[in-house]
ZAMARGU-4260 file (C-alpha; in steps of 0.2 Angstrom, whole numbers, plus 5000, padded with zeros to 4 digits):
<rodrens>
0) 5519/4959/5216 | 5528/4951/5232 | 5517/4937/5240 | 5517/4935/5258 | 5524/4916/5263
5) 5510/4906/5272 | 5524/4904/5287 | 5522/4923/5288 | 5502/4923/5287 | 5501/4911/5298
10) 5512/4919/5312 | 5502/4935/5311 | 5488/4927/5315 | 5495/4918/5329 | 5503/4936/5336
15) 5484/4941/5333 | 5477/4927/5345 | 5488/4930/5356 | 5484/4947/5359 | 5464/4945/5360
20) 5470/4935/5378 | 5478/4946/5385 | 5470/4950/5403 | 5471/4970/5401 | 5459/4970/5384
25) 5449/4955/5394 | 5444/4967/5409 | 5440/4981/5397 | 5428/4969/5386 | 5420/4960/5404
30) 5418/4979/5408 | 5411/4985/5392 | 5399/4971/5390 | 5393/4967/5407 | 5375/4970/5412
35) 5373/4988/5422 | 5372/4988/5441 | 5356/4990/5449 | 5351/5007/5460 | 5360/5011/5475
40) 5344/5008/5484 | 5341/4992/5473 | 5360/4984/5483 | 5354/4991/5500 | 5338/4985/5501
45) 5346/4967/5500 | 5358/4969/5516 | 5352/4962/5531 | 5349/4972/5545 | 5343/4960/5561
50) 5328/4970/5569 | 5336/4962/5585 | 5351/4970/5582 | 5346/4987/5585 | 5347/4990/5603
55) 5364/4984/5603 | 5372/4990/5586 | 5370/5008/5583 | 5374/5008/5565 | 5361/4994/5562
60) 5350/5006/5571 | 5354/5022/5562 | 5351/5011/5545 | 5332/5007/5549 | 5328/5022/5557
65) 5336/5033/5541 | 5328/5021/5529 | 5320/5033/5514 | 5305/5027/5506 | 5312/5020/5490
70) 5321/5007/5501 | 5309/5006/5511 | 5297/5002/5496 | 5308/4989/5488 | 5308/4980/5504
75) 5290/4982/5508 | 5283/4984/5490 | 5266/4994/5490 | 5262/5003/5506 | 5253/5018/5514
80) 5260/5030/5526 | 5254/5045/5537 | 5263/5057/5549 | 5258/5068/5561 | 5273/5082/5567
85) 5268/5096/5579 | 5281/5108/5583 | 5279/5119/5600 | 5292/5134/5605 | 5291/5139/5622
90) 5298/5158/5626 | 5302/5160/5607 | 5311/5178/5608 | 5296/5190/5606 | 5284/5179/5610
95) 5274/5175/5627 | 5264/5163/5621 | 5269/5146/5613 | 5272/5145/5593 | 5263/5128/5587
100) 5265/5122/5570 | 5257/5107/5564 | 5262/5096/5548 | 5252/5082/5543 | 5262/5069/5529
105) 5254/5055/5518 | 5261/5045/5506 | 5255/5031/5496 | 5267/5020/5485 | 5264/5010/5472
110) 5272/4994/5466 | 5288/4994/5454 | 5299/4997/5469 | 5312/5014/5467 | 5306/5017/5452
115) 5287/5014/5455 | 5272/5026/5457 | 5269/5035/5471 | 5258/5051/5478 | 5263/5062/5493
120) 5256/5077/5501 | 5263/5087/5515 | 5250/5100/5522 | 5250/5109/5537 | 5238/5120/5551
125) 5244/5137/5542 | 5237/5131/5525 | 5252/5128/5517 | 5257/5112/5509 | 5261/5103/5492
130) 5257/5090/5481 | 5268/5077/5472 | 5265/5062/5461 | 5273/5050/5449 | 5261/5040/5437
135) 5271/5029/5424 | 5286/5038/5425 | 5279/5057/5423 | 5281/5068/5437 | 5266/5081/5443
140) 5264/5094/5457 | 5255/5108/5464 | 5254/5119/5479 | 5239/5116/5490 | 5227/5127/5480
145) 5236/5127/5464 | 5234/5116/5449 | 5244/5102/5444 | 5258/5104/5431 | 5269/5092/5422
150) 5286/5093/5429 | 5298/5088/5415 | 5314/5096/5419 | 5315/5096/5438 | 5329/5080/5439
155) 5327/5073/5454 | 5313/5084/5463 | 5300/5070/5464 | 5312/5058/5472 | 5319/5072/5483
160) 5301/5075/5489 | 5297/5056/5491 | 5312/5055/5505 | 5307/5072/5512 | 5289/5066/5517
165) 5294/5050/5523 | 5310/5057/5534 | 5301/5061/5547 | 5307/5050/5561 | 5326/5053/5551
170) 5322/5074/5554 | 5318/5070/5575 | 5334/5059/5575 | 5344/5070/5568 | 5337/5086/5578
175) 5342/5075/5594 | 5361/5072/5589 | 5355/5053/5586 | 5354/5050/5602 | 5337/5039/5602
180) 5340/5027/5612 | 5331/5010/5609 | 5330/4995/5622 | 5320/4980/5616 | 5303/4976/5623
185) 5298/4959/5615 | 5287/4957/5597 | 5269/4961/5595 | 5258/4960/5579 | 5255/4973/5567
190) 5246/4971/5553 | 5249/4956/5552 | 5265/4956/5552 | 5278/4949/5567 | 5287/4966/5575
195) 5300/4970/5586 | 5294/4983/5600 | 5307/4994/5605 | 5304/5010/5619 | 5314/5024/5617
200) 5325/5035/5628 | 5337/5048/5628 | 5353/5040/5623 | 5373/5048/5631 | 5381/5056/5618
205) 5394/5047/5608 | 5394/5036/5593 | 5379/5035/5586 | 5382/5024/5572 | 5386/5038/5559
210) 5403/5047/5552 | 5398/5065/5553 | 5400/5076/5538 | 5416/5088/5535 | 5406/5104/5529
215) 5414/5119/5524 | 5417/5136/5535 | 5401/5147/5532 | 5404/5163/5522 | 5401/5176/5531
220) 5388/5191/5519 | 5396/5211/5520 | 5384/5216/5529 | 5383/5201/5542 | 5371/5189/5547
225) 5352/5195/5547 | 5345/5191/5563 | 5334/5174/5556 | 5348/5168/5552 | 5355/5169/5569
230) 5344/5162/5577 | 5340/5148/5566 | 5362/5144/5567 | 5361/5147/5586 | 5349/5136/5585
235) 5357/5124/5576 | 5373/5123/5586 | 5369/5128/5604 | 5354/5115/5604 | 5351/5102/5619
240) 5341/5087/5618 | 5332/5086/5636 | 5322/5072/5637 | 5313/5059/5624 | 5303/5046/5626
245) 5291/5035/5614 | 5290/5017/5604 | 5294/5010/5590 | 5290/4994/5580 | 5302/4985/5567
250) 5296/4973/5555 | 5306/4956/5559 | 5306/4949/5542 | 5309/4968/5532 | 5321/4976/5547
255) 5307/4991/5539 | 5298/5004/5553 | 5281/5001/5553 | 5276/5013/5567 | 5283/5026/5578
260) 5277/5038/5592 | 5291/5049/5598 | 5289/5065/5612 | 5305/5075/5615 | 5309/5092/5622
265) 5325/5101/5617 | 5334/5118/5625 | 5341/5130/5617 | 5351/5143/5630 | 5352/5159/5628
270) 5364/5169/5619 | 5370/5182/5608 | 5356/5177/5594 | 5342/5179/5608 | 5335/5171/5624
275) 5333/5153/5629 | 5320/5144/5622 | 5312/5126/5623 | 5306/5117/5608 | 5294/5101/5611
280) 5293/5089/5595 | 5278/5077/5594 | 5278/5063/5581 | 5268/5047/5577 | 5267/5040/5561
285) 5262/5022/5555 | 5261/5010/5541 | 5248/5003/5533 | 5240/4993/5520 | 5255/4984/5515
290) 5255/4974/5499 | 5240/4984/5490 | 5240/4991/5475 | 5234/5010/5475 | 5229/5009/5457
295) 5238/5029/5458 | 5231/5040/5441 | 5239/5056/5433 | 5225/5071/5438 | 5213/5073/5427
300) 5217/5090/5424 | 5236/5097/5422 | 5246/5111/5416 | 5258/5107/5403 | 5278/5111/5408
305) 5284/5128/5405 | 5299/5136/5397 | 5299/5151/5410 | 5285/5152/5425 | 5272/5164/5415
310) 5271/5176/5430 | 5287/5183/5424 | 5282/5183/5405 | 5268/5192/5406 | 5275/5205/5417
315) 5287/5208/5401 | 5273/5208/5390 | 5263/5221/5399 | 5280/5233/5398 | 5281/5230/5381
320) 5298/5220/5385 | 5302/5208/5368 | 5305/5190/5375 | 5321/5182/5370 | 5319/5171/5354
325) 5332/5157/5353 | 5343/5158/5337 | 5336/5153/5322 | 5320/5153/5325 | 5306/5159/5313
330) 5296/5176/5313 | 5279/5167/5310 | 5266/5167/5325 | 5260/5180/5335 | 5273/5189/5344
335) 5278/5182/5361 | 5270/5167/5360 | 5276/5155/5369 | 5286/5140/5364 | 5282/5124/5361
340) 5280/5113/5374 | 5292/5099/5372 | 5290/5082/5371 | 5291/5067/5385 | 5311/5065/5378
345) 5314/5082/5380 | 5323/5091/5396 | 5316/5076/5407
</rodrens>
């Protein structure tokens, strides 16, 4: 048997050494091995946004007034919040008196920043609503007269829910083109805390500190448009911010709202959808308890998740309909019983 020479072993292994340094296969390993980023929200919550910037820097000022409540929680930590919206449409086509709505939003977040507890409700004066908590990483929710159940395979729907709550002075910017316009007014003390007081105006139109979205053409159905949905895009495209006028209060260490009263009216003129119209938006929410732990709980009572709503499956069971089985599963138990429910590591 041919034996290597020592020259020959010994240059392999130099070839070898050499090739462990090169800077492609050092990337890939610095990549491989490195510690995962933190959140989004985790990054944004370190930038700094001067409070005292706002008035002068419309993208600093659309940053703090978008701020979602995950940001807003790793910022501030545990906090409470509460808004009040009413909605008033004045010669709503059909109508000759007003149409008032009234939604009323609290939201109590724990500590653990985005990933922490927290429990929301959204409820308004036509008894509607919903309820949504996360306690230890499981997700509940419920209608405003229904029972809690266990949302395991919703991705996503508690945190959508968190940032819809506490949007609402993000859904009165956004309704009014962006252009609240902020002009400083000194600090004051709330809670506590050192704030910056702004008034608020209606703003010219122009930049207003965002790039807007490049959304697709709509697609138009066979039969065209139904008329809610005209009026809602009429709405939508022919609106015209009239007037606004309010406060708002800026935490100075945080760059975090802390409290906001807005009143604006916008037109909408007539047209082919319908006739003119004025909409009056009201708004005041506020922060409080800063720093308190709301000790949140799971509800004491809760349905467990569901393969398939049950509405539907007992409406196949009373037609006599066989529900699908999936493949290979056994003949034993009652026919039409449901699955199993699965476990905390499955569909979540």
């Amino acid at each position: 048997m041919t034996r290597f020479p020592k020259s020959a072993i010994a240059a392999a292994l130099a070839l070898a050494a050499v090739a462990c340094q090169d800077p492609v296969d050092k990337a890939a390993k610095a990549r491989i091995f490195s510690p995962e980023d933190p959140p989004k929200v985790v990054a944004s919550a370190a930038e700094k946004l001067p409070p005292e910037d706002v008035a002068d820097n419309p993208r600093v000022a659309r940053r703090i007034l978008s701020m979602d409540a995950a940001e807003v929680t790793e910022r501030l930590g545990p906090h409470a919040y509460k808004a009040t919206v009413s909605y008033e449409w004045a010669g709503a086509p059909g109508t000759t008196t007003p149409v008032k709505l009234t939604e009323t939003r609290t939201f109590r977040a724990g500590p653990g920043g985005v990933s922490g507890d927290f429990h929301g409700v959204l409820e308004n004066n036509r008894d509607q609503g919903l309820e949504v908590m996360r306690v230890g990483g499981k997700v509940y929710a419920r209608n405003r007269y229904g029972t809690f159940r266990q949302r395991l395979r919703d991705r996503g729907m508690a945190e959508r829910s968190r940032a819809e709550l506490t949007g609402a002075i993000r859904d009165v910017d956004a309704l009014f083109r962006g252009r609240i316009l902020l002009a400083p007014q000194g600090t004051v003390t709330y809670e506590g805390r050192t704030a910056w007081r702004y008034s608020v105006d209606l703003g010219p139109e122009g930049d207003t500190g965002t790039t807007p979205a490049v959304l697709p053409a709509l697609l138009e159905p066979k039969g065209g448009r139904d008329e809610t949905t005209r009026r809602r895009l009429a709405f939508f495209e022919h609106r015209t911010p009239k007037s606004l006028s309010g406060e708002v209060l800026v935490d100075a260490s945080t760059s975090v709202v802390l409290k906001v009263r807005l009143d604006g009216r916008i037109a909408v003129p007539a047209n082919d959808a319908g006739g003119a119209a004025e909409l009056r938006m009201v708004l005041e929410s506020a922060l409080s308890e800063i720093g308190q732990d709301p000790k949140l709980q799971p509800p004491e009572n809760f349905l467990p998740d569901a393969d398939k709503p049950q509405g539907i499956a007992d409406a196949l069971d009373r037609f006599g309909i066989p529900r699908n089985k999936p493949e290979g599963a056994g003949s034993s138990g009652a026919a039409g019983a449901p699955a199993d429910e699965p476990g905390d590591d499955e569909g979540n």
